[in-house]
SEFI-521207 format. One record per atom (N, C-alpha, C, O): residue in one letter; x, y negated, z negated. Coordinates in pm, whole numbers, padded with zeros to 5 digits, always signed. Each point is the difference from the previous one (the first is absolute). Layout:
! SEFI-521207
AXYZ/...
END
This chain:
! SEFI-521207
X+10717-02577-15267/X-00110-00091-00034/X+00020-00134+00071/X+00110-00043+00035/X-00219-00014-00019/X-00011-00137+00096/X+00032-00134-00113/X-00095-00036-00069/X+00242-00041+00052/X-00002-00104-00091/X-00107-00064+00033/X-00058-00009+00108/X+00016-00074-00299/X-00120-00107+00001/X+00025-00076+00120/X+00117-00014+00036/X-00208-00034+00027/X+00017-00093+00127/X+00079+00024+00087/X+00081-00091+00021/X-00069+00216+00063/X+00049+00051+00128/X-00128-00027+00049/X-00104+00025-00060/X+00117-00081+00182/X-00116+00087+00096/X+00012+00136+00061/X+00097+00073+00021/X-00226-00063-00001/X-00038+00147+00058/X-00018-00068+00178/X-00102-00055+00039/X+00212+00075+00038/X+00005-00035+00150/X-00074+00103+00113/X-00028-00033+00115/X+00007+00148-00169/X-00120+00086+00098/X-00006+00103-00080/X+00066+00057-00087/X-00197-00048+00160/X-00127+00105-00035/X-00002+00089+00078/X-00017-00045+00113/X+00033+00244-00117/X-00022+00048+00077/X-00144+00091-00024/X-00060+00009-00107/X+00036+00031+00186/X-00137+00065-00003/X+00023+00176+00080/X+00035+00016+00117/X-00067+00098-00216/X-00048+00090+00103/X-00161-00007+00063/X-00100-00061-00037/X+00125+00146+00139/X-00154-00029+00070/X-00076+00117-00059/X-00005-00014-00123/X-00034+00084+00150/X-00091+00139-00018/X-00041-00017-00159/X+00089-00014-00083/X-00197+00015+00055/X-00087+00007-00115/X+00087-00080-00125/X+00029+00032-00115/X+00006-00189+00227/X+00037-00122-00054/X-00067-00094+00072/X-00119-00018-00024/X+00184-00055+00123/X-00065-00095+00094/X-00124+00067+00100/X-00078-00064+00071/X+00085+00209-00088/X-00119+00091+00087/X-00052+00095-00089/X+00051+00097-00056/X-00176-00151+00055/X-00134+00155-00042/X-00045+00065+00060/X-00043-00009+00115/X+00047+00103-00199/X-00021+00123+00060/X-00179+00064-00029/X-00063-00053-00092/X-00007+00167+00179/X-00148+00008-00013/X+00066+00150-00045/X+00100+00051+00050/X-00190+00011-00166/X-00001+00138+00013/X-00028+00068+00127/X-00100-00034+00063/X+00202+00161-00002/X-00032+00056+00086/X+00068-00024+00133/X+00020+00082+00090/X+00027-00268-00096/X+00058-00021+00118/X+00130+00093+00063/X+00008+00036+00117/X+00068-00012-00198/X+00056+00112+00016/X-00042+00106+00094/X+00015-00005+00122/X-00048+00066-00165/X-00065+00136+00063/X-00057-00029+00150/X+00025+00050+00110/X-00129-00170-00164/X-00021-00038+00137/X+00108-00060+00083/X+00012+00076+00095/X+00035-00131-00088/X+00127+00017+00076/X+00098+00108+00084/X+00046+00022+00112/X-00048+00023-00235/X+00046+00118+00106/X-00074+00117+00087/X+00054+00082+00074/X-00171-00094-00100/X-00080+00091+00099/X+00013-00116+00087/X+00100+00011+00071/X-00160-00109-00055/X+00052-00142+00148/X+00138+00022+00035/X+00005-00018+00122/X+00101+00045-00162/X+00097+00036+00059/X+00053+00095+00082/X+00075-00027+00094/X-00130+00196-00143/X-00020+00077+00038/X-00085-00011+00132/X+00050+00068+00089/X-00163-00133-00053/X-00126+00071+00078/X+00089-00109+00100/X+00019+00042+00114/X+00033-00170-00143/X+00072-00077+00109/X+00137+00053+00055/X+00017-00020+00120/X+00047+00062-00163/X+00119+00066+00020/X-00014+00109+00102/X+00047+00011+00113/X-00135+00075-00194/X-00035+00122+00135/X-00083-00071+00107/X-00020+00078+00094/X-00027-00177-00077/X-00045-00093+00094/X+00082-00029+00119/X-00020+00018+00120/X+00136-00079-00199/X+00084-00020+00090/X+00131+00091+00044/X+00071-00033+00095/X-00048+00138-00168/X+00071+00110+00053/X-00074+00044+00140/X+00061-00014+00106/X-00229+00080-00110/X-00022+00030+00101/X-00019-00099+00082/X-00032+00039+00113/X+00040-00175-00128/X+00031-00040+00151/X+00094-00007+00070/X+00003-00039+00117/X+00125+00093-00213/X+00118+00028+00033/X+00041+00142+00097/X+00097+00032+00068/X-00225+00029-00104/X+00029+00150+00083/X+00044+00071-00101/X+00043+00106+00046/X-00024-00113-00227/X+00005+00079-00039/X-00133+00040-00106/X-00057-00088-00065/X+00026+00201+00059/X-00128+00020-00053/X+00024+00073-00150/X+00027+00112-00043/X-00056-00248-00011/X-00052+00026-00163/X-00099-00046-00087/X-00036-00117+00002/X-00010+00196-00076/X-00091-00017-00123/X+00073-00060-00075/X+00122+00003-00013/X-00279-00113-00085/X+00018-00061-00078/X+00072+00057-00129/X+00078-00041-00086/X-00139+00147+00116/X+00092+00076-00177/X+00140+00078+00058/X+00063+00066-00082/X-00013-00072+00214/X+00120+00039+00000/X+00090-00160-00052/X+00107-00021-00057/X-00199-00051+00102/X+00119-00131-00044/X-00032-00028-00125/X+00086-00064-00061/X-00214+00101-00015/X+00012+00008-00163/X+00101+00069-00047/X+00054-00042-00102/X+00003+00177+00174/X+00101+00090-00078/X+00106-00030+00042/X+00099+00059-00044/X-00081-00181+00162/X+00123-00073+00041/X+00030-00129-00089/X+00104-00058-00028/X-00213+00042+00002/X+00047-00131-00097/X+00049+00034-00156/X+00073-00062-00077/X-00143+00185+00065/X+00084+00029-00156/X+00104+00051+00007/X+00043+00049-00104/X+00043-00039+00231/X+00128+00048-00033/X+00037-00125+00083/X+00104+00024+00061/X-00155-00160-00034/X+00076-00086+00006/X+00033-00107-00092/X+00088-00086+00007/X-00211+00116-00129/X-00003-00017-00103/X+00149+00042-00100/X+00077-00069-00067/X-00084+00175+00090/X+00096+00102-00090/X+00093-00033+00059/X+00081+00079-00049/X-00010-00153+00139/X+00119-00021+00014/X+00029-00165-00015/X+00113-00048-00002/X-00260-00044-00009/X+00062-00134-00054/X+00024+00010-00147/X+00094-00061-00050/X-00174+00132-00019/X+00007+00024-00175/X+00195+00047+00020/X+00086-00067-00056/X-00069+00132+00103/X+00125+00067-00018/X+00083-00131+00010/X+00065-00032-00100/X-00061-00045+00211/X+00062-00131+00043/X-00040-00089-00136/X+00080-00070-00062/X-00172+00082+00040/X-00063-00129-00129/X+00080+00038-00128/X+00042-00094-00067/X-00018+00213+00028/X+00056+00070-00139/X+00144-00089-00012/X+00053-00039-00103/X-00005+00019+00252/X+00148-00050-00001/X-00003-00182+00000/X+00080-00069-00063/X-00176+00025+00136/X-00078-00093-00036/X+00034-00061+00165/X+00024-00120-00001/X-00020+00159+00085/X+00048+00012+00156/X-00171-00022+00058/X-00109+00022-00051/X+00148-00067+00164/X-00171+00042+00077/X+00022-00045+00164/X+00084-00071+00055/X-00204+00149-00006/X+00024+00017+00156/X-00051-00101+00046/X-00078-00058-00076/X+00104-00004+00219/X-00102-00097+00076/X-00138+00025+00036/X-00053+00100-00049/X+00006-00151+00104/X-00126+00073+00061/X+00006+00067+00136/X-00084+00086+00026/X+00195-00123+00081/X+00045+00040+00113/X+00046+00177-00072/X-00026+00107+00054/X+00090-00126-00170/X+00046+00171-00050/X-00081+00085-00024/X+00000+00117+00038/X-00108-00196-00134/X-00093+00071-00028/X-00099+00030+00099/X-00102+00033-00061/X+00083-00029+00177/X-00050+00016+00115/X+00085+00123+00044/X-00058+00108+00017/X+00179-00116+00000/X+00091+00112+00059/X+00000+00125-00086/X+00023+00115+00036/X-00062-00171-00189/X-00021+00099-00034/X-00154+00108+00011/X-00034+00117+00016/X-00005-00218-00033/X-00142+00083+00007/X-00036+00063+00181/X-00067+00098+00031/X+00137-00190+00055/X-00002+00089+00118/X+00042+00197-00022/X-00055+00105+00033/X+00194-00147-00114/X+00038+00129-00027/X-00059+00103-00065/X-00006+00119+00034/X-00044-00182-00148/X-00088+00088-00058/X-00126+00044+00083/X+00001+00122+00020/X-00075-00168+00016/X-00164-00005+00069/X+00082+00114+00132/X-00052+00110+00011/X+00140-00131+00055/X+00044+00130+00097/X+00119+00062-00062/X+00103+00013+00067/X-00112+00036-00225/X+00123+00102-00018/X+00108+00034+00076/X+00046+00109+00033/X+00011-00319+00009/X+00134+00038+00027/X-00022+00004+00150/X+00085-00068+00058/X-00161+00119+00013/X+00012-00009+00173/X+00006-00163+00053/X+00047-00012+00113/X-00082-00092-00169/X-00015-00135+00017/X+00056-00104-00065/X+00002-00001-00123/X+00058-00112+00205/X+00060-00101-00026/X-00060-00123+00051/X-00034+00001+00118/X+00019-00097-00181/X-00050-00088-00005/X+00021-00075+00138/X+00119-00006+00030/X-00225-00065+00086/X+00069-00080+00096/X-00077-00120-00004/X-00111-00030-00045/X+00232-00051+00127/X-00015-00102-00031/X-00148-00066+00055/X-00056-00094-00056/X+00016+00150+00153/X-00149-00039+00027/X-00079+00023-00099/X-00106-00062+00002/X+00132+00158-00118/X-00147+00033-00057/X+00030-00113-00099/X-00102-00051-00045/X+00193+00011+00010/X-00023-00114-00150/X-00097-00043-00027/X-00086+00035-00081/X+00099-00159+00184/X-00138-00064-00034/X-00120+00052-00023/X-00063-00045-00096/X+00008+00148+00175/X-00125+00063-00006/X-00026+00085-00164/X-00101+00007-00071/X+00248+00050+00052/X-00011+00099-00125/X+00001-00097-00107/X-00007+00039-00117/X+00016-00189+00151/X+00074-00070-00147/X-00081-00032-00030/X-00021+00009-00121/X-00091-00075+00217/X-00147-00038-00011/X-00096+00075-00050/X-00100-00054-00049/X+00113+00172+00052/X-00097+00127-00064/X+00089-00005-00153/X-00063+00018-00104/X+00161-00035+00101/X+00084+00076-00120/X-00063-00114-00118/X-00037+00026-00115/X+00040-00147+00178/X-00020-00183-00113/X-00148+00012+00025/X-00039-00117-00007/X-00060+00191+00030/X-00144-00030+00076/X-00077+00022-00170/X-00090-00072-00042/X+00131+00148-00011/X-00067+00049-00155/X+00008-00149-00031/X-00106-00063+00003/X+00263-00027-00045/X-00084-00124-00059/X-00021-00072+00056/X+00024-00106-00058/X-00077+00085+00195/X-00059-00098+00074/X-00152+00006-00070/X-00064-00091-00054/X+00020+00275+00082/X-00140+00008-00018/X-00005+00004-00161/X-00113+00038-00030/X+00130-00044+00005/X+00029+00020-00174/X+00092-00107-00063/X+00107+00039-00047/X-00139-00162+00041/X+00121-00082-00077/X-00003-00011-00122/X-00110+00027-00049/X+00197-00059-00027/X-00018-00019-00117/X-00072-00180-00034/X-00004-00084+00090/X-00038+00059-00209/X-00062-00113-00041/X+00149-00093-00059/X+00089+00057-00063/X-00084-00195+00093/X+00065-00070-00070/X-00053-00011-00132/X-00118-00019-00028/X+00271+00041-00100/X-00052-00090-00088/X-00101-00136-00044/X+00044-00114+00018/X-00121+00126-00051/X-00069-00151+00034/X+00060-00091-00062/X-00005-00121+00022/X+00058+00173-00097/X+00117-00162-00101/X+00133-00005+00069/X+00098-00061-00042/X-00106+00140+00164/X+00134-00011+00009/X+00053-00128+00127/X+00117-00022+00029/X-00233-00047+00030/X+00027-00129+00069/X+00060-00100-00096/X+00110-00051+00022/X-00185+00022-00131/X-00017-00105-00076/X+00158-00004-00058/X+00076-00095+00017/X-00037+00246-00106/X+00096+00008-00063/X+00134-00048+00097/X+00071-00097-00026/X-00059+00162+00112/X+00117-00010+00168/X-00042-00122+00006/X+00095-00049+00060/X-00216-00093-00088/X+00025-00137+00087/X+00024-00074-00128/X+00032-00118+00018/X-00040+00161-00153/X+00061-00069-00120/X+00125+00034-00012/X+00077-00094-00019/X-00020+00222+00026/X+00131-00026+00048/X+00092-00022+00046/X+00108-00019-00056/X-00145+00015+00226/X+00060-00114+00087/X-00009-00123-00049/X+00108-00059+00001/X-00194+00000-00043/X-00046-00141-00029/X+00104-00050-00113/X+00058-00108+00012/X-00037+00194-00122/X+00140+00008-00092/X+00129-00011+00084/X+00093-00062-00052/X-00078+00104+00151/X+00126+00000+00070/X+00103+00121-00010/X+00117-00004+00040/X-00178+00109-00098/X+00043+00159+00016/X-00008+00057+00116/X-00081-00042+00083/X+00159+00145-00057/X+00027+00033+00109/X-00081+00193-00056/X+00006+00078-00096/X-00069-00087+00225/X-00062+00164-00031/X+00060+00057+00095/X+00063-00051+00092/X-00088+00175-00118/X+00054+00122+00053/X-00089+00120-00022/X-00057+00003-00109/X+00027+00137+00230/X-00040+00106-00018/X+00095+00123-00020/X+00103+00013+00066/X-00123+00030-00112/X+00039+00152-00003/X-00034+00109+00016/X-00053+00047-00100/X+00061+00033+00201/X-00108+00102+00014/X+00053+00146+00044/X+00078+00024+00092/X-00140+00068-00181/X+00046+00121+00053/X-00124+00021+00086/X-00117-00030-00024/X+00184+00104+00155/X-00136+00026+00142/X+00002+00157-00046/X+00085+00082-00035/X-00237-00086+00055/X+00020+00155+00009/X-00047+00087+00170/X+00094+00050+00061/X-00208-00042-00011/X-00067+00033+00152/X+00021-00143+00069/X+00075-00008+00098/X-00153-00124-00160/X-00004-00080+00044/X+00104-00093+00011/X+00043-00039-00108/X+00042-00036+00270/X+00133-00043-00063/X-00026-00163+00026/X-00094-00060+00053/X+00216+00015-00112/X-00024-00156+00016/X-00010-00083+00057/X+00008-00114-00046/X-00033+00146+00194/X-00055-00089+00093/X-00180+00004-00049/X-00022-00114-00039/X-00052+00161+00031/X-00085+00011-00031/X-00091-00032-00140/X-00117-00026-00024/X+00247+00044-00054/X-00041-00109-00150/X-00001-00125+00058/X-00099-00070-00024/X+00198+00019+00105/X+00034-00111+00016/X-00156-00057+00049/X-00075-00086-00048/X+00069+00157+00141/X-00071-00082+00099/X-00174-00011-00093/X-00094-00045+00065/X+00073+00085-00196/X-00095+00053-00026/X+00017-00128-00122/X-00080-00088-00033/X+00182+00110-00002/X+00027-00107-00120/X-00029-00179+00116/X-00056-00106-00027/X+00105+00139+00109/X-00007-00177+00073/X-00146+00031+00068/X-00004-00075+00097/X-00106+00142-00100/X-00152+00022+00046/X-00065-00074-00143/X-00099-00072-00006/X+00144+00094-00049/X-00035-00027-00202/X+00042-00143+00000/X-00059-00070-00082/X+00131+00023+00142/X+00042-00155-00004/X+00075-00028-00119/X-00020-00107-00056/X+00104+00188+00010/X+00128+00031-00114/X+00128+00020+00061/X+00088+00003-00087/X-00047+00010+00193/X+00090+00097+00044/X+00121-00159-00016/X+00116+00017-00038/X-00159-00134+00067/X+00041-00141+00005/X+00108-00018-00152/X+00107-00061-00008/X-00185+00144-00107/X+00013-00075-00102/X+00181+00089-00022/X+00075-00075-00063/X-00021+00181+00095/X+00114+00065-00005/X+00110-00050+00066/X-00027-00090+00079/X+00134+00117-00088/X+00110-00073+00026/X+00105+00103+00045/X+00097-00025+00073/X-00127+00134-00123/X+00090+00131+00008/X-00106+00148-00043/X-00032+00036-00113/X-00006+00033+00259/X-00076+00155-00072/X+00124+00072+00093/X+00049-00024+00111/X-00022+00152-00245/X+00022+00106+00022/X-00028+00115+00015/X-00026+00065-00101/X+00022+00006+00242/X-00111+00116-00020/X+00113+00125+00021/X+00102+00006+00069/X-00157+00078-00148/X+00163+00149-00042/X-00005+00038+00157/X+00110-00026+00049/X-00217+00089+00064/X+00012+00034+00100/X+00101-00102+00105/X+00089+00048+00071/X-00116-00169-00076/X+00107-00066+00043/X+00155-00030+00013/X+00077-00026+00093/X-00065+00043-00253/X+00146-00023-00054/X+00061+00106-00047/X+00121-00012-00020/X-00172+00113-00002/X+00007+00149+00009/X+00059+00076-00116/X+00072+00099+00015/X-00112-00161-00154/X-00033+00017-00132/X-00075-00062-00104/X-00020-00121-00004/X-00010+00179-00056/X-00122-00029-00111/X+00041-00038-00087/X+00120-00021-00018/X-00235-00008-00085/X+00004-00054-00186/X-00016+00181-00024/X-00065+00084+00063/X+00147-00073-00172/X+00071-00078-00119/X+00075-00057+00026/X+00036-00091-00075/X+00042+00122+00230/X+00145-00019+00009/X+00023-00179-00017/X-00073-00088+00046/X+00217+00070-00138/X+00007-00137-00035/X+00030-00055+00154/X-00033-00119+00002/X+00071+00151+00098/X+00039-00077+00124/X-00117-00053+00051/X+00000-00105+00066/X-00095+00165-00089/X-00113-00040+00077/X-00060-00136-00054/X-00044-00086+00076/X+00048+00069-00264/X-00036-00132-00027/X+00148-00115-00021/X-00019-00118-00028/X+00150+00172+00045/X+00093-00094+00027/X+00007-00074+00149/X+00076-00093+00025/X-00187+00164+00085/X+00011-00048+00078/X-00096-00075-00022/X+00013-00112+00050/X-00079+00125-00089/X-00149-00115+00020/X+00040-00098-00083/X-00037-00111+00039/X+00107+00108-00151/X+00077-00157-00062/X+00064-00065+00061/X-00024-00120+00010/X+00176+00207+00082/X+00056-00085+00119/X-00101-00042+00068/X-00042-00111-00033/X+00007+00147+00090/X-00140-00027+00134/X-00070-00146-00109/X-00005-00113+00047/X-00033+00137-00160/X-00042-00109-00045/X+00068-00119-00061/X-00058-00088-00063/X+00186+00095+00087/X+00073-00066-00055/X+00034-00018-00175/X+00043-00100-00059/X-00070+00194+00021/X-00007+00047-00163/X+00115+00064-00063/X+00065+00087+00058/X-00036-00132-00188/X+00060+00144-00057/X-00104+00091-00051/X-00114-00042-00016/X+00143+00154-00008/X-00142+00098-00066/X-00041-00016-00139/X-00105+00046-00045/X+00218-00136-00043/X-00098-00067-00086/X-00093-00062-00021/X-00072-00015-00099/X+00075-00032+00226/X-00110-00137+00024/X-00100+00019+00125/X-00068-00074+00070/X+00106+00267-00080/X-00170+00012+00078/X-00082+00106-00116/X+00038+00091-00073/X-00166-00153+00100/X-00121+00078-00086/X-00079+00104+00160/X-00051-00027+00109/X+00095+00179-00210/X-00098+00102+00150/X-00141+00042-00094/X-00023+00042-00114/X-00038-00072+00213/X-00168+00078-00054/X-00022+00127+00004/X-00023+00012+00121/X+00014+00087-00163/X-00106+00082+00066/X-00042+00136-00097/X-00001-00004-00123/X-00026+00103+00191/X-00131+00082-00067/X+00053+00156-00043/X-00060+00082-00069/X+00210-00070+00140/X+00031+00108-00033/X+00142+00040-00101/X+00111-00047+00026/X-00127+00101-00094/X+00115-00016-00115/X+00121-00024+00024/X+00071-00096-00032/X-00032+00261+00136/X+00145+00056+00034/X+00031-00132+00122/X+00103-00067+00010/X-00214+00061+00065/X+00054-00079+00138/X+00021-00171-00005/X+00068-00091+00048/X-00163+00115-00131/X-00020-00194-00051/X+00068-00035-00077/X+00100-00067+00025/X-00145+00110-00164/X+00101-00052-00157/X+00140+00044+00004/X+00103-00065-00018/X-00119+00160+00037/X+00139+00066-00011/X+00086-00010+00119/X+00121-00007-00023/X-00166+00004+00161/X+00104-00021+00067/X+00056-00138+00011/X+00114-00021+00039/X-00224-00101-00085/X+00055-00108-00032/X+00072+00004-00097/X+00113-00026+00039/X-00115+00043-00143/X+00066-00003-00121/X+00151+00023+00029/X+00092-00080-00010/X-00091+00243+00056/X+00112+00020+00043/X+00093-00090+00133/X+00098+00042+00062/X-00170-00182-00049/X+00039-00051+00101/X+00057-00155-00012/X+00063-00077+00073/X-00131+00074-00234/X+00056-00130-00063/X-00155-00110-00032/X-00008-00088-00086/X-00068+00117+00154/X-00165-00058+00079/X-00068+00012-00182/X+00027+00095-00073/X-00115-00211+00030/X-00083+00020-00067/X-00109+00063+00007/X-00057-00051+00097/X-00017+00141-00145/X-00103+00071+00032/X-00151-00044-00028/X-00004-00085-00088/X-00096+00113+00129/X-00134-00034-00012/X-00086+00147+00034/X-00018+00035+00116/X-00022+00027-00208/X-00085+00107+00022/X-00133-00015+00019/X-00081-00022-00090/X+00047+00040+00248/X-00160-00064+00021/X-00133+00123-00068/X+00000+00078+00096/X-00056-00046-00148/X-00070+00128-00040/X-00167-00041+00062/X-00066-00080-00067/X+00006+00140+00194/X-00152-00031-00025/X-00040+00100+00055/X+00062+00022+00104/X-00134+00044-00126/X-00039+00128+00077/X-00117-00055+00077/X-00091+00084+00004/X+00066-00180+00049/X-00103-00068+00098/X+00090+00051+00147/X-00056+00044+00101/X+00178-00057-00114/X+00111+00002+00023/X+00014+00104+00120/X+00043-00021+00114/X-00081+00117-00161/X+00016+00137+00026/X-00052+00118+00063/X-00116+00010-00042/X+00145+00102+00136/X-00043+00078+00072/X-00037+00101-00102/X+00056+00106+00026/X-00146-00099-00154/X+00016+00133-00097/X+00015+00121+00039/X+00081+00085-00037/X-00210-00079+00160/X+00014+00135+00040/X+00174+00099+00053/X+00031+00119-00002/X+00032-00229+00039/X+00126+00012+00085/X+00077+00019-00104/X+00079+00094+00010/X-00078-00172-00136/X+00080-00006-00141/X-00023+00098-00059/X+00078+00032-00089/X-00191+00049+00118/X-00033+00127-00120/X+00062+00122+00107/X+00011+00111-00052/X+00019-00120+00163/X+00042+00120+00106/X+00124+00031-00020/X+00065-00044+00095/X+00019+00112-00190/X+00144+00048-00026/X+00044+00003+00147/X+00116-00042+00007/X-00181+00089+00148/X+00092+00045+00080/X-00019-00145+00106/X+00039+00012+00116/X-00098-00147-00162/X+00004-00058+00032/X+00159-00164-00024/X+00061-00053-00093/X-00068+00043+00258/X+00117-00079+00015/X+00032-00129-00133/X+00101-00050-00052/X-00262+00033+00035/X-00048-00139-00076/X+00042+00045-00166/X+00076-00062-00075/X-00161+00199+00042/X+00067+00054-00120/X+00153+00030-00038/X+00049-00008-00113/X+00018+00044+00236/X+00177+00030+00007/X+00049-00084-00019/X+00108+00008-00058/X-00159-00130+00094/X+00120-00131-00085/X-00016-00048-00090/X+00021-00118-00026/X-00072+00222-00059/X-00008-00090-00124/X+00039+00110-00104/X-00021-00003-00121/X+00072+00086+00183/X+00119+00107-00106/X+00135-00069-00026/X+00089-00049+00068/X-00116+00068-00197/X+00116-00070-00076/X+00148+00074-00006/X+00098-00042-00062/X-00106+00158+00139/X+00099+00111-00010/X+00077+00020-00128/X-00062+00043-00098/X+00179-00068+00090/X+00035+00012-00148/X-00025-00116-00088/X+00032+00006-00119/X-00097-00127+00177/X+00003-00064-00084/X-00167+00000-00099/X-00098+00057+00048/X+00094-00125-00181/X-00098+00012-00060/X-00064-00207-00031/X+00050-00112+00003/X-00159+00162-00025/X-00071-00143+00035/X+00080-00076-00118/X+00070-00091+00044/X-00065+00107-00185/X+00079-00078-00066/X+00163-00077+00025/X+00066-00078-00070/X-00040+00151+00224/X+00133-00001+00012/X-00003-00140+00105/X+00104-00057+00032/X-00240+00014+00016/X-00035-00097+00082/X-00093-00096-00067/X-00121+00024+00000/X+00185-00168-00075/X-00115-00060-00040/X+00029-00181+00106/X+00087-00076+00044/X-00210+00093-00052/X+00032-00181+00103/X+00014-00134-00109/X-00011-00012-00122/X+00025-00032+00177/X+00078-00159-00050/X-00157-00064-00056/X-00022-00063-00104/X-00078+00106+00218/X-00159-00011-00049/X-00095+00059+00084/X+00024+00023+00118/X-00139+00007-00177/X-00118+00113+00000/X-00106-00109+00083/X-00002-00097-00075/X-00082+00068+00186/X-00093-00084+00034/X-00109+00122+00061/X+00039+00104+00054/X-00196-00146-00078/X-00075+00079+00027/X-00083-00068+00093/X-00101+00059+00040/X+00126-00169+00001/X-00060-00116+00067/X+00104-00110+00107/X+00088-00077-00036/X-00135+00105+00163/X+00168-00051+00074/X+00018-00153-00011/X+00096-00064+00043/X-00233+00004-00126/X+00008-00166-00027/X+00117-00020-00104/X+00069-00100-00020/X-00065+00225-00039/X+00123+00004-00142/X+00115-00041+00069/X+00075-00065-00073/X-00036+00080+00183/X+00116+00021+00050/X+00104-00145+00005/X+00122-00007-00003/X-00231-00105+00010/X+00070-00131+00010/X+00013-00022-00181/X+00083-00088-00022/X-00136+00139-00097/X-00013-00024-00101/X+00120+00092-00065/X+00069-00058-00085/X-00049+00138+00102/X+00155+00087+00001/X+00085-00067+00031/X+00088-00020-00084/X-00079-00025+00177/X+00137-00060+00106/X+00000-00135-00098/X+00111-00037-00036/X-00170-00001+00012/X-00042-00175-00096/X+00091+00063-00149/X+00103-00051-00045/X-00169+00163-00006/X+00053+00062-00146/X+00149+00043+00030/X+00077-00017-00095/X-00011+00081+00233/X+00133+00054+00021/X+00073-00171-00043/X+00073-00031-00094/X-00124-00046+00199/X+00087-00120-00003/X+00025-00070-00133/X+00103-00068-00005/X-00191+00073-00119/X-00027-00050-00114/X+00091+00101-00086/X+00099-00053-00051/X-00115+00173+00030/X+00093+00063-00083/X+00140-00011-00001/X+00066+00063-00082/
END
């Protein structure tokens, strides 16, 4: 627990259906844009494939980051390229170094054409808490899309200023729950993890992997929030992280419940007071 009158020295934030909304459907659409670009640029490569061979390449490139994610590990985007080379030619093909660019650009092209919406409270909240003199921080598990491309999407939004330290799992090359991932973002912020508050929307990855990390918790809940269609799809990536595996929801409760991301400076006000 945070003694009466500690401060709370940073704020971390996950991104995805926290600081970013989501449209029903975007999902889906996405990945058909990924697909029809991908085989785009294979055949200008001289190798000739269909869009739905790289649909049935991407679910087994799928099926091998879930496998990486279970351990709480994750690939770059340079890997995940090598992989899906492999898959899309069963193994006859290896990735070269000429095609990167061309394949990386088709691979990130879904959220170019498809972005997600900023929070709309989420300028205001990020320039009242700079303005306090907290230090923020992101946290982010990547899933297709990697973090050069949040980045550059978050500083298009004219937010990207207000952070001090983002972590993206494709970069550093593990995820939340894992506690390393938010002990680094306290070093990085100059914090102990008592005295950081993490936001976000998903039980196991947010509450709980903070928790387990020392981090006060903030459970954001809005289904404005949210990709439903993608959330109701069991074989979807968006639905898979949010299996609690052995754990059960009573076994994860947050420090506090906000249904509104304006709550978020009014929490952090109530952490410091208790």
């Amino acid at each position: 627990m945070t003694a009466k009158g500690q401060c709370i020295r940073a704020v971390t934030f996950d991104l995805w259906e926290t600081l970013f909304f989501e449209r029903d459907g975007d999902s889906s659409r996405r990945s058909a844009i990924r697909c029809n670009n991908v085989a785009a640029a294979f055949n200008e490569f001289g190798v000739t494939v269909s869009a739905e061979q790289v649909g049935s390449a991407m679910k087994q490139v799928a099926g091998r980051l879930l496998e990486m994610w279970e351990v709480n590990d994750d690939a770059s985007h340079v890997e995940q390229l090598e992989l899906l080379v492999q898959k899309v030619s069963d193994g006859s093909l290896t990735l070269k170094n000429e095609w990167i660019k061309r394949l990386s650009e088709a691979y990130v092209s879904p959220f170019l054409e498809i972005p997600p919406c900023l929070n709309p409270d989420a300028e205001s909240v990020l320039e009242t808490l700079s303005e306090s003199g907290r230090r923020i921080g992101l946290i982010c598990n990547t899933g297709f899309t990697p973090g050069f491309a949040l980045r550059r999407f978050l500083d298009s939004e004219g937010v990207l200023g207000y952070f001090s330290f983002l972590a993206f799992s494709d970069e550093i090359g593990f995820r939340k729950p894992d506690p390393r991932i938010f002990h680094l973002a306290a070093r990085k912020l100059k914090a102990e993890p008592h005295e950081v508050v993490h936001v976000g929307d998903n039980l196991r990855l947010d509450v709980w992997g903070a928790m387990n990390a020392g981090f006060r918790t903030i459970l954001y809940e809005c289904e404005d929030a949210k990709d439903k269609i993608a959330e109701a799809d069991p074989t979807s990536l968006v639905a898979k992280s949010r299996n609690l595996g052995a754990l059960r929801t009573e076994h994860i409760v947050a420090d506090m419940t906000i249904t509104s991301f304006k709550m978020v400076l009014g929490a952090i006000r109530q952490f410091e007071e208790d």
